[in-house]
C-alpha positions as CSV (number, residue, x, y, z in Angstrom):
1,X,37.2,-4.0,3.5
2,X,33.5,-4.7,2.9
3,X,32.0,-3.5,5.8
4,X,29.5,-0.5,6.9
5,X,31.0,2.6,9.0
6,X,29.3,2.4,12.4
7,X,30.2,5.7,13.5
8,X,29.8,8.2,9.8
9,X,30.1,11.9,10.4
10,X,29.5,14.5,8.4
11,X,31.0,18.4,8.5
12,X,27.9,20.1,6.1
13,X,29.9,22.5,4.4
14,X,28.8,25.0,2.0
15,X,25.3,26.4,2.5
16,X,26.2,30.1,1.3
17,X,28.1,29.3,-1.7
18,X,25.2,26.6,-2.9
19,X,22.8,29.5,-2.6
20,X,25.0,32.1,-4.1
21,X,25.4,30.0,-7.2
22,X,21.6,29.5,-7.4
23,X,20.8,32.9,-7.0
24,X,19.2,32.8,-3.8
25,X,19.4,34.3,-0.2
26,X,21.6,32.7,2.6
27,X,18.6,32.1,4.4
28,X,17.6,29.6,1.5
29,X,21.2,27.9,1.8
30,X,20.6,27.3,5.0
31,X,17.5,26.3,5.2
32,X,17.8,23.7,2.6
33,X,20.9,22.8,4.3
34,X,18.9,21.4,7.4
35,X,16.5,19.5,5.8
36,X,19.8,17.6,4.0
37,X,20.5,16.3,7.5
38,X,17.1,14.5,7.9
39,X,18.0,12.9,4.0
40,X,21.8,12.0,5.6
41,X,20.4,10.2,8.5
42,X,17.7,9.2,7.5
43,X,19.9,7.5,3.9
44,X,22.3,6.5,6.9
45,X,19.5,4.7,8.8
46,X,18.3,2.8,5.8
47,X,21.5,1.5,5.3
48,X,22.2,0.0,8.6
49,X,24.8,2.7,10.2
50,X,23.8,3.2,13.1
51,X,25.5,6.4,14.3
52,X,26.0,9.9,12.4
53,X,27.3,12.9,13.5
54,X,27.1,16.1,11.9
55,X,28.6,19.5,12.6
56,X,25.9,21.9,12.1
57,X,27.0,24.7,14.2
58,X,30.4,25.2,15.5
59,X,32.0,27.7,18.3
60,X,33.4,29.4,15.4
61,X,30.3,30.2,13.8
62,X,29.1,33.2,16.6
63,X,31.7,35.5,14.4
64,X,29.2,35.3,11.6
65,X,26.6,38.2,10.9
66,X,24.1,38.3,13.2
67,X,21.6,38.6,10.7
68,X,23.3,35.5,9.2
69,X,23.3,33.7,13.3
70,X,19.5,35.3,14.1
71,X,18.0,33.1,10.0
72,X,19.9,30.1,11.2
73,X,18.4,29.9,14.7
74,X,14.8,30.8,12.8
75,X,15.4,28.2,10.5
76,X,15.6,26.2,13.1
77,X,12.3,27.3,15.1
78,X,10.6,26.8,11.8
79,X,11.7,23.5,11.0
80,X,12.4,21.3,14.2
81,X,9.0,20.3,15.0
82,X,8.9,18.3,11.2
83,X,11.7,17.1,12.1
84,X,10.9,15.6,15.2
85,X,8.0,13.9,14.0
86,X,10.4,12.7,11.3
87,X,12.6,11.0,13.8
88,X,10.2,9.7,15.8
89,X,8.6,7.9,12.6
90,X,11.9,6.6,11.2
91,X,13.2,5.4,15.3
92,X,16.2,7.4,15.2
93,X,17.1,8.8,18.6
94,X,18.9,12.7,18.6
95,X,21.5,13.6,21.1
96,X,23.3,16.8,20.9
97,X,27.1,17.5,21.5
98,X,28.1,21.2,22.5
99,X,26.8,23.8,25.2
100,X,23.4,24.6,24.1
101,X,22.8,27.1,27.2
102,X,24.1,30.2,25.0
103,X,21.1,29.5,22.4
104,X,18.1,31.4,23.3
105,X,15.9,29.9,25.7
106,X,13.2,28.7,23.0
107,X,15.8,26.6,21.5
108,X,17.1,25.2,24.2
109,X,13.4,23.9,25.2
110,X,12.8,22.5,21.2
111,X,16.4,20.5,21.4
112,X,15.5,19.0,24.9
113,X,12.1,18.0,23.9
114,X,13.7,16.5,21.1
115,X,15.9,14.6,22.8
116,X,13.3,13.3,25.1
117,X,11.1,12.5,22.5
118,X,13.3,10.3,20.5
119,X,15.6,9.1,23.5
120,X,14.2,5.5,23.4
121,X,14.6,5.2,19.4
122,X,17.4,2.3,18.4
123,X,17.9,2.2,14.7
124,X,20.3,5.2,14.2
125,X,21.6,7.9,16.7
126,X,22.3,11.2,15.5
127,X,24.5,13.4,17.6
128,X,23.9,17.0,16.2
129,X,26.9,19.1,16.8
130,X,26.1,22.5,18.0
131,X,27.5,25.2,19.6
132,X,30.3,22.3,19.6
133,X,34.4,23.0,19.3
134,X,36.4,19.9,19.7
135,X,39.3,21.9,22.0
136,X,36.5,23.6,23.9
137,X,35.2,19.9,24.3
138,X,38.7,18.6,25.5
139,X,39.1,21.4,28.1
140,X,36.0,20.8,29.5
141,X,36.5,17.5,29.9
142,X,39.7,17.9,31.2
143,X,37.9,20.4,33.7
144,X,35.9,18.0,34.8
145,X,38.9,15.9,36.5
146,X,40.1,18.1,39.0
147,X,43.6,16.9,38.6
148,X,42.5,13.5,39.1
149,X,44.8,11.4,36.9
150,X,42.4,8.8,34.5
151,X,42.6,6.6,31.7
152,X,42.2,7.0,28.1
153,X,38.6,5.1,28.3
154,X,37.9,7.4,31.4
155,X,38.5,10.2,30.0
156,X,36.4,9.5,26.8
157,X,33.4,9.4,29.2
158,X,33.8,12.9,30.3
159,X,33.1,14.0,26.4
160,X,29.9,15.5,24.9
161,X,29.7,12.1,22.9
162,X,31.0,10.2,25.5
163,X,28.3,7.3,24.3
164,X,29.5,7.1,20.8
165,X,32.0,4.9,19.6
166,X,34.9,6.4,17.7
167,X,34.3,8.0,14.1
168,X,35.3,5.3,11.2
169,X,34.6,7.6,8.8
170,X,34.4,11.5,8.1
171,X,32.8,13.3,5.3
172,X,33.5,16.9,4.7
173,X,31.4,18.5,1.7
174,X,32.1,21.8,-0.3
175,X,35.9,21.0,-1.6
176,X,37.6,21.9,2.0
177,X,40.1,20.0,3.4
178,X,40.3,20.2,7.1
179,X,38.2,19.7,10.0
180,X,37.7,22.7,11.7
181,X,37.9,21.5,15.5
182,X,35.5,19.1,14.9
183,X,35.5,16.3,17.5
184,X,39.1,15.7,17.6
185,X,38.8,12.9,20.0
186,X,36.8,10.5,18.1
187,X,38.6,11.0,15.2
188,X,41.9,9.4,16.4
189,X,41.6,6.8,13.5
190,X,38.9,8.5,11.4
191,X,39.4,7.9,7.2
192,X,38.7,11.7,5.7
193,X,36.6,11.8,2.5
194,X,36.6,15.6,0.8
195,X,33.7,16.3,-2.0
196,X,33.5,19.1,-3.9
197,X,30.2,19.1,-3.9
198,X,28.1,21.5,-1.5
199,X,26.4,20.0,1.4
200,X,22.6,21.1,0.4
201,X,23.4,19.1,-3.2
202,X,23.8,16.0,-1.6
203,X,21.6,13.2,-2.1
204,X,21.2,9.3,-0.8
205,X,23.3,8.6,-3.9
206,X,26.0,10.6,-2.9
207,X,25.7,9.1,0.7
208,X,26.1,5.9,-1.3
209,X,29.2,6.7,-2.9
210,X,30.9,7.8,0.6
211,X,30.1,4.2,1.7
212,X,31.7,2.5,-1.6
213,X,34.9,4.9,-1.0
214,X,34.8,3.5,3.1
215,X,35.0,-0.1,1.6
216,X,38.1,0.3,-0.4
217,X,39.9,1.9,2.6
218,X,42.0,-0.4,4.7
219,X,42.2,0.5,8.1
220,X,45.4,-0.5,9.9
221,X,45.4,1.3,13.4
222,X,49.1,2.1,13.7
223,X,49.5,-2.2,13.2
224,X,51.6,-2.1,9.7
């Protein structure tokens, strides 16, 4: 197969144990951590995908510190507002996956206006994955029906991601191998790439060499 992944996500693994072996705070982890999702999409953009998720903050994660919870939401006050000039610049529109109402209500306000702001943007969507757990996602779907009996397609649409195609491809960094409840739909037919290699290492050439790997796969769909 010699062909892009349309649909590329991305579970950024490893933040606290990049920073640990550099001999820096958490806070620093994280923080470079974030800014590697502008380089993934941005690398993913240039190449011609045009859709990339990436699980930045799962249902899981509220178990964390607080301290550790309170420098990731900072993190995020500090930084979004490069970011969304960023995204604007490069035409890459941002949707969100998860229930963003438990963030505080500063947050929620910065991802909405960011969503807004980039909504008409057509060269690469990125769905960030926040507050996001791919069961919690399925229930609340299922919620959603009342009983009503539906499709597969039909039920697709009553998803967080319910515009994205399926993911082709799924790219977990840090030397894990699993996914964590991370968007179980979509991944139906996903290939899995694991890397040792912590998620605020990465660089477009690593990006790169997730690609190559996609092209050798050969995707069969249950047909041989």
């Amino acid at each position: 197969m010699d062909k892009l992944p349309t649909h590329i996500a991305f579970i950024m693994d490893g933040n606290r144990r990049w920073a640990k072996t550099q001999n820096l705070s958490k806070f620093v982890g994280h923080e470079i951590g974030f800014n590697r999702v502008k380089t993934a999409v941005s690398h993913c953009a240039n190449l011609g995908i045009k859709f990339v998720s990436i699980y930045a903050f799962s249902t899981e994660n509220w178990n964390r510190e607080q301290s550790e919870i309170d420098s990731i939401f900072q993190i995020i006050r500090d930084n979004m507002h490069t970011a969304k000039a960023d995204f604007i610049r490069e035409n890459i529109r941002v949707v969100t996956s998860g229930d963003i109402t438990r963030f505080p209500m500063d947050m929620q306000k910065t991802l909405k206006d960011l969503i807004t702001a980039t909504q008409n943007n057509t060269r690469c969507t990125l769905n960030l994955c926040i507050n996001y757990g791919g069961r919690s996602d399925i229930v609340r779907a299922a919620n959603s029906l009342n009983g009503k009996q539906v499709s597969e397609a039909e039920f697709a649409n009553r998803l967080y991601a319910a515009d994205l195609p399926d993911i082709d491809f799924l790219v977990r960094t840090s030397g894990e191998q699993r996914i964590s409840n991370f968007m179980l739909w979509h991944l139906s037919y996903a290939e899995f790439y694991f890397s040792k290699l912590y998620w605020p290492a990465i660089t477009p050439k690593f990006i790169d060499r997730c690609v190559t790997e996609y092209k050798k796969r050969n995707r069969r769909f249950g047909k041989n």
